[in-house]
C-alpha positions as MATLAB code, in Angstrom:
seq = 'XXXXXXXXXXXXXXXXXXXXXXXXXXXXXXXXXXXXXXXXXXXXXXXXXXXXXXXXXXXXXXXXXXXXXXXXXXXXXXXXXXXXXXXXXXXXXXXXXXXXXXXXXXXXXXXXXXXXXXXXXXXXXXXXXXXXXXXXXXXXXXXXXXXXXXXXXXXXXXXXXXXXXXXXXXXXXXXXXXXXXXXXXXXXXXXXXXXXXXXXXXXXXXXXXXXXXXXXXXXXXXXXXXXXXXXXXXXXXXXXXXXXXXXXXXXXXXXXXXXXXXXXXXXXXXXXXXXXXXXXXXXXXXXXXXXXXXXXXXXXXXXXXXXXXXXXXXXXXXXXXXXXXXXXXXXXXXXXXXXXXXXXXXXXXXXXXXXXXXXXXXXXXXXXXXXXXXXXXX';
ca = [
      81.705   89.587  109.708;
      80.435   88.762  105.992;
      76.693   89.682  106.444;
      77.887   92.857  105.379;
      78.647   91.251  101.544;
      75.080   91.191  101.341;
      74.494   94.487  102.504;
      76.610   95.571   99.809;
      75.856   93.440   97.131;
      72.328   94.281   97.633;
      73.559   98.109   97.371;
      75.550   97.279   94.329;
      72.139   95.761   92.648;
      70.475   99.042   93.256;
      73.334  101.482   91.667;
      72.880   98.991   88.992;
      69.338   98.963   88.425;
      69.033  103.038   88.799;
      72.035  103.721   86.052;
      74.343  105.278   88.108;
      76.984  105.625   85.330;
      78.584  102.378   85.713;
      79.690  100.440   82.266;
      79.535   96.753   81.385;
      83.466   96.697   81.980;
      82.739   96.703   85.708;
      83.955   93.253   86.313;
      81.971   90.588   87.677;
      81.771   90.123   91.244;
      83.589   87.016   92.886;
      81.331   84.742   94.277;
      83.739   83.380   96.619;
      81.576   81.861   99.619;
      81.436   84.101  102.493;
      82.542   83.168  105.671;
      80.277   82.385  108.706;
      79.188   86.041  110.306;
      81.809   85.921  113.277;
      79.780   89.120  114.884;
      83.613   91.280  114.505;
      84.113   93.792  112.399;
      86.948   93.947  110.285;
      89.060   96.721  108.699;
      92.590   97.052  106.931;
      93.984  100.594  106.563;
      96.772  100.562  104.494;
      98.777  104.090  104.719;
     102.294  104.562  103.626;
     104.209  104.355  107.258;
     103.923  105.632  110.528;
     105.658  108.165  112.208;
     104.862  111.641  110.339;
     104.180  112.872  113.316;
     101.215  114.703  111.607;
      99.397  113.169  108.378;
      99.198  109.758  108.718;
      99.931  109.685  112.032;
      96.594  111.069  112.874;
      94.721  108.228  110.318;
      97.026  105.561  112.846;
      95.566  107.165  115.907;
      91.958  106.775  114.863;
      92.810  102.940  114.218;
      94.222  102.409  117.548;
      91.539  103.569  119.190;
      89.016  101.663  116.987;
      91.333   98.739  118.672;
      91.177  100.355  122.251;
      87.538  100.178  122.512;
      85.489   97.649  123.293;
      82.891   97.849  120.077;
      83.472   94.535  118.589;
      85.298   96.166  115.852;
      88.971   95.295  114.914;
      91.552   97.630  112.924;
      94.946   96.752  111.165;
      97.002   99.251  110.151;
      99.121   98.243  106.782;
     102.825  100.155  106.559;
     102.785   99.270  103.002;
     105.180  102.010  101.871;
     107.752  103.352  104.135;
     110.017  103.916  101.480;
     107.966  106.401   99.667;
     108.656  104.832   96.361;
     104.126  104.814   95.365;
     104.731  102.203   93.209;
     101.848  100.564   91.504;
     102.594   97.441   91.575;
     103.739   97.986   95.066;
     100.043   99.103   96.352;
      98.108   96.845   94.184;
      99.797   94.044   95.652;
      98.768   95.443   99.193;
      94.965   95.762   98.036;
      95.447   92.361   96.546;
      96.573   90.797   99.980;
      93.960   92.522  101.896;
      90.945   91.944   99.743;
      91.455   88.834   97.583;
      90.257   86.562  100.708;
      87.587   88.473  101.564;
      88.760   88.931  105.176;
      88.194   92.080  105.929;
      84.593   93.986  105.991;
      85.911   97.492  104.998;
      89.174   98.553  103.387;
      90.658  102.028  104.150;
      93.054  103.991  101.923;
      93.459  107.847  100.796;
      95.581  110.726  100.021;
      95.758  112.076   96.408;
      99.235  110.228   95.940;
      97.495  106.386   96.724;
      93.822  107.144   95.954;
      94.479  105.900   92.486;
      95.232  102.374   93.330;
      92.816  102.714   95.708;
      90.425  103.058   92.919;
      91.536  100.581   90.789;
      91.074   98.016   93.469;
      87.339   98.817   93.715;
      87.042   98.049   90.063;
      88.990   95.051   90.590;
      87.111   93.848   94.176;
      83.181   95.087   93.505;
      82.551   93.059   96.157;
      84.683   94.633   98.339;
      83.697   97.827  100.619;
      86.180  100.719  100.619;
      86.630  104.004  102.469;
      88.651  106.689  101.200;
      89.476  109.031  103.892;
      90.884  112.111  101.765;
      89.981  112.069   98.245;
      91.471  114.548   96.017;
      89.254  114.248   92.987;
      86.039  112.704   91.601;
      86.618  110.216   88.610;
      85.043  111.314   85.440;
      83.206  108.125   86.186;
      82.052  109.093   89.696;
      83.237  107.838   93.110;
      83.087  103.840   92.491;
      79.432  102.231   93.986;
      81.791  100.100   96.404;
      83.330  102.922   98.069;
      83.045  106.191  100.141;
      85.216  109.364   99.775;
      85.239  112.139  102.341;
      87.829  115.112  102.445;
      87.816  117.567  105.424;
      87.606  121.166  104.255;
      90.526  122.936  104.743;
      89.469  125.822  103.251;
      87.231  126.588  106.038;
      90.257  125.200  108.099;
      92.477  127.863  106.869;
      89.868  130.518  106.670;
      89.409  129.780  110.854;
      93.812  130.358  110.984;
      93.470  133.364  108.819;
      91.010  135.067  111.651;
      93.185  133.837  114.411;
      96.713  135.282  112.973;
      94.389  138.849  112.169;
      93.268  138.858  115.572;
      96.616  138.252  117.460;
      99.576  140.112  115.071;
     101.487  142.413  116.290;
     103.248  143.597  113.154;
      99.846  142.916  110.557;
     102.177  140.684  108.868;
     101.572  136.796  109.136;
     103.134  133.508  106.835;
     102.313  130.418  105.854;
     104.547  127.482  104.692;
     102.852  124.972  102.318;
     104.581  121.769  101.059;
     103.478  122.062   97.706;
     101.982  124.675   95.260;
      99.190  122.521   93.833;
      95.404  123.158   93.620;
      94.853  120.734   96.390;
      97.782  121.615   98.650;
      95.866  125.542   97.609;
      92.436  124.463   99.474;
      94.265  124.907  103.157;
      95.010  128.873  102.162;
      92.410  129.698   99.961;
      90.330  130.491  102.945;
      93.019  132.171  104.525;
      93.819  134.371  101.748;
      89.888  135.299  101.322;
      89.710  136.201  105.097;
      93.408  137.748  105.262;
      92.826  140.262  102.250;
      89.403  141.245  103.611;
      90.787  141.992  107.507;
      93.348  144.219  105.567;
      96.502  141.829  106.792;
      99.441  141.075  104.768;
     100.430  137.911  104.276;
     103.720  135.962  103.147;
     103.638  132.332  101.785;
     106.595  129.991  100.753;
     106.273  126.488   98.899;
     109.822  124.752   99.771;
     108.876  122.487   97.634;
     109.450  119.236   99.953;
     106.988  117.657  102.939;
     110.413  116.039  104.293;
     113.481  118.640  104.022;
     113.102  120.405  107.932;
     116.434  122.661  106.709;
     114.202  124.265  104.230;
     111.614  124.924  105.868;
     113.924  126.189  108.659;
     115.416  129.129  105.957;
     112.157  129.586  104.380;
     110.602  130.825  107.717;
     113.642  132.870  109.085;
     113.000  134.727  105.657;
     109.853  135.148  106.367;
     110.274  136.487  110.194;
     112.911  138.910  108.569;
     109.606  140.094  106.484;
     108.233  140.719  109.538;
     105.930  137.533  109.696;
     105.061  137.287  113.803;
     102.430  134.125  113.243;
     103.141  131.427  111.171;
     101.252  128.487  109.885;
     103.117  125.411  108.657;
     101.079  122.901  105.754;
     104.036  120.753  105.277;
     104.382  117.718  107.019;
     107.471  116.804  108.005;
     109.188  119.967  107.039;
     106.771  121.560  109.179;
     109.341  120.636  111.956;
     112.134  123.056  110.649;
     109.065  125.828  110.902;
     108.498  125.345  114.071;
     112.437  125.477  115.257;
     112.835  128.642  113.314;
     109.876  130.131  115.340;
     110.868  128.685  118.633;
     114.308  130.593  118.475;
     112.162  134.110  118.324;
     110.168  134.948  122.137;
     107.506  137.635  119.748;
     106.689  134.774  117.028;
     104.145  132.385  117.165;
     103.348  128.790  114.620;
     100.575  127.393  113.792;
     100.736  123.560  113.452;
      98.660  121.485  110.697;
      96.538  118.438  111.511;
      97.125  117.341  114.978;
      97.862  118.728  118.075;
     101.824  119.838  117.974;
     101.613  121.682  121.110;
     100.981  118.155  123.100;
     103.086  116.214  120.268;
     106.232  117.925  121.478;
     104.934  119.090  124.926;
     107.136  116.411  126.824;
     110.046  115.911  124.082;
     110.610  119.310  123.137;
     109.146  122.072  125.131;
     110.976  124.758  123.260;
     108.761  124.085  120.353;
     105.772  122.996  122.045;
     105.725  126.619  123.820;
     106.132  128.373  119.968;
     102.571  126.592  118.824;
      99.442  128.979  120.052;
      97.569  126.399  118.511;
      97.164  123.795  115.397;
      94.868  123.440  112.927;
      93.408  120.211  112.931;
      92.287  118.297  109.741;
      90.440  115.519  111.696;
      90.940  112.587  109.317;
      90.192  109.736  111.572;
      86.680  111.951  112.837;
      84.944  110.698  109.544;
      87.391  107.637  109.822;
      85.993  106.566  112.821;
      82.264  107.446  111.523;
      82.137  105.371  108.811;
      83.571  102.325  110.857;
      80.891  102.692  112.672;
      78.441  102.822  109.976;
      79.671   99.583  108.589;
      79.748   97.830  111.897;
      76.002   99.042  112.681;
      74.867   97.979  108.815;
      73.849  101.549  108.069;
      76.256  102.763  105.697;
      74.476  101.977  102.093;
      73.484  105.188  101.386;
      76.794  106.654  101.481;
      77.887  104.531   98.314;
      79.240  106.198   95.655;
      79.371  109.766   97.465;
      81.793  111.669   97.992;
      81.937  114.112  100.925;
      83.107  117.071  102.329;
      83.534  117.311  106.089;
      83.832  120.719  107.589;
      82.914  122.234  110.358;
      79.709  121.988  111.791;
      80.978  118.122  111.007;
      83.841  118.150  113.051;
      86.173  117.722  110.067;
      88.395  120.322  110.908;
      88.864  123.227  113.888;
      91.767  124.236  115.927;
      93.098  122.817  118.901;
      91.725  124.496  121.830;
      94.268  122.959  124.900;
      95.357  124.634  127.984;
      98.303  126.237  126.311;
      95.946  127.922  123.644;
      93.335  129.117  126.365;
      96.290  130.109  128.530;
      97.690  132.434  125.848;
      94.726  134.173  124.013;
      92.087  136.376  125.484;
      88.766  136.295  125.857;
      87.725  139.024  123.385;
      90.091  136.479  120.733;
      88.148  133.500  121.413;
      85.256  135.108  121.233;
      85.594  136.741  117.919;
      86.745  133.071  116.923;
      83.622  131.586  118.134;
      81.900  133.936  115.742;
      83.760  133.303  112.597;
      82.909  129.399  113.533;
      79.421  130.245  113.558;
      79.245  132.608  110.715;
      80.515  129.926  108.467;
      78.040  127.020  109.742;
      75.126  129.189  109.650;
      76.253  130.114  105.639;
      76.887  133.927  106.920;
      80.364  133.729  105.419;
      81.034  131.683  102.163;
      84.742  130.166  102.140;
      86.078  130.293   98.937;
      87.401  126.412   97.948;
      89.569  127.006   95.210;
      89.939  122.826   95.074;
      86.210  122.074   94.760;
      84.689  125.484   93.958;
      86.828  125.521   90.983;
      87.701  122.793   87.693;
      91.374  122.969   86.807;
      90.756  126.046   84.153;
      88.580  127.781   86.380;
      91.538  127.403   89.283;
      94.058  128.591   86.621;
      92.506  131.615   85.787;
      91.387  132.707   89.132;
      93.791  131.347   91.684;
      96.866  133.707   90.677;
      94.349  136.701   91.908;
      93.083  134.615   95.166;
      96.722  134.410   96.350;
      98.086  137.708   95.597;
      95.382  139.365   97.558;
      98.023  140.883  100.442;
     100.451  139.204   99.696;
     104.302  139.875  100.308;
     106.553  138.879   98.178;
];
């Protein structure tokens, strides 16, 4: 397991010796003795709790099955916050427990409200090799040497829902739900705006303000049916659910779910709902999850250091979910035209606008306001 603290430190030596931006307060590295190489790699991902049935959920899933096959790697998932309190002290006594005895070959963290700590505890643990699986900035400093950031685009994610609801509306009226208005939460509808405004389709979108409150979401998407909204795309975790129950009471309405499948999620617990999902749009955390693993357990990883990455895709990091359900209920002449916006964005035919990394926060501020009123309905 530790021949991979030489891999590192070796990579460490070489951000060192090229300048890569890092100060004389990066702390010296512990010289702790490194176990004997056991030949199993180890990881700790330490996410808030499960049961989200979306988010974290999906970051879970990739762990287990890590665990399920038989690769010689081993994966612990950390509930280090089912409270939701993100308490500093709190997470940095997580990273402390995971890292300070060197027993793990690759520590896994993200999400903008976590990747904080998460950064702090590469200053504190050079030593120590860290994924971030959904960064939501760079540090003025650049991504730590110790560490690797990815982020799945969802503006190309929502730019792939915005051709779907054109194509299949009935009324040229379609909604969105997002959890939050912030520049980050923005990146899953910039897309969609960009390709809704062009196709001439209206569009209404609600922030409830919560990821958590389902009776919100509930009223804020019966509002937006009574706008005439027939295909609706939840970004809100939890409250996501109440989007879906307002959708399923309506036979000529159709949602979208938001990072894993919610069609087979509530396919044998709630069919009402599962049969109101055409299809979900998947931000594939655990695909670059799973990657990187994989990378550290093989000893190629090095030159990922210090990067941070956008996975879109032609990577795999996002798409929708294409199960029976979906094939069952769209045409051929739909998928087809979908199967051409996929390619005209890989090829670089189309260029999504990313409002999160296209823009700095004064750039955002001065051009988002025009993004989202596009076709808007208020």
């Amino acid at each position: 397991m530790k021949k991979l603290l030489t891999v590192l430190l070796a990579a460490l030596m070489v951000f060192a010796l090229v300048g890569c931006g890092k100060k004389d307060e990066t702390p010296a590295a512990d010289n702790t003795p490194a176990e004997e190489d056991d030949g199993i790699t180890k990881v700790a991902v330490l996410i808030p709790h499960r049961g989200d049935q979306s988010y974290f959920d999906t970051i879970a899933g990739a762990a287990d099955e890590m665990n399920a096959a038989d690769n010689n790697i081993t994966v612990e998932v950390f509930e280090c916050d089912p409270s939701g309190e993100k308490s500093e002290a709190n997470w940095m006594n997580w990273f402390d427990n995971v890292c300070e005895d060197h027993a793990y070959d690759l520590v896994v963290c993200g999400n903008g409200d976590y990747e904080d700590f998460l950064y702090k505890a590469c200053e504190k643990y050079p030593d120590q090799l860290f994924f971030n699986y959904d960064y939501d900035y760079v540090p003025e400093s650049g991504i730590p040497a110790n560490c690797y950031s990815t982020k799945c685009n969802t503006a190309e994610l929502g730019y792939l829902v915005g051709s779907l609801s054109a194509a299949i509306t009935k009324t040229g009226t379609v909604g969105v739900v997002v959890g939050m208005d912030t520049q980050s939460m923005n990146q899953f509808i910039s897309g969609y705006c960009q390709v809704l405004t062009d196709n001439g389709v209206k569009y209404v979108v609600s922030y409830p303000g919560s990821f958590s409150d389902t009776a919100l979401g509930k009223e804020v998407t019966s509002d937006m049916i009574n706008k005439g909204a027939d295909v609706i795309w939840q970004v809100a975790g939890g409250l996501g659910n109440g989007v879906i129950d307002a959708c399923s009471e309506h036979d000529d309405v159709w949602c979208i779910g938001v990072d894993q499948d919610q069609y087979l999620q509530f396919k044998d617990t709630n069919p009402d709902w599962a049969n109101t999902i055409l299809t979900s749009a998947l931000k594939n955390t655990g695909v670059p999850l799973k990657a990187f693993i994989e990378m550290v357990a093989n000893g190629n990883y090095a030159d990922k250091l210090g990067k941070a990455e956008m996975w879109g895709i032609a990577l795999n990091g996002v798409g929708l979910a294409e199960n029976d359900f979906y094939l069952a209920n769209t045409d051929d002449a739909t998928r087809a035209k979908l199967a051409d916006v996929l390619a005209s964005v890989v090829n670089g035919e189309v260029t999504v606008i990313d409002c999160l990394t296209d823009w700095d926060a004064d750039q955002y501020a001065a051009n988002w306001p025009a993004l989202l009123a596009g076709n808007r309905v208020e």
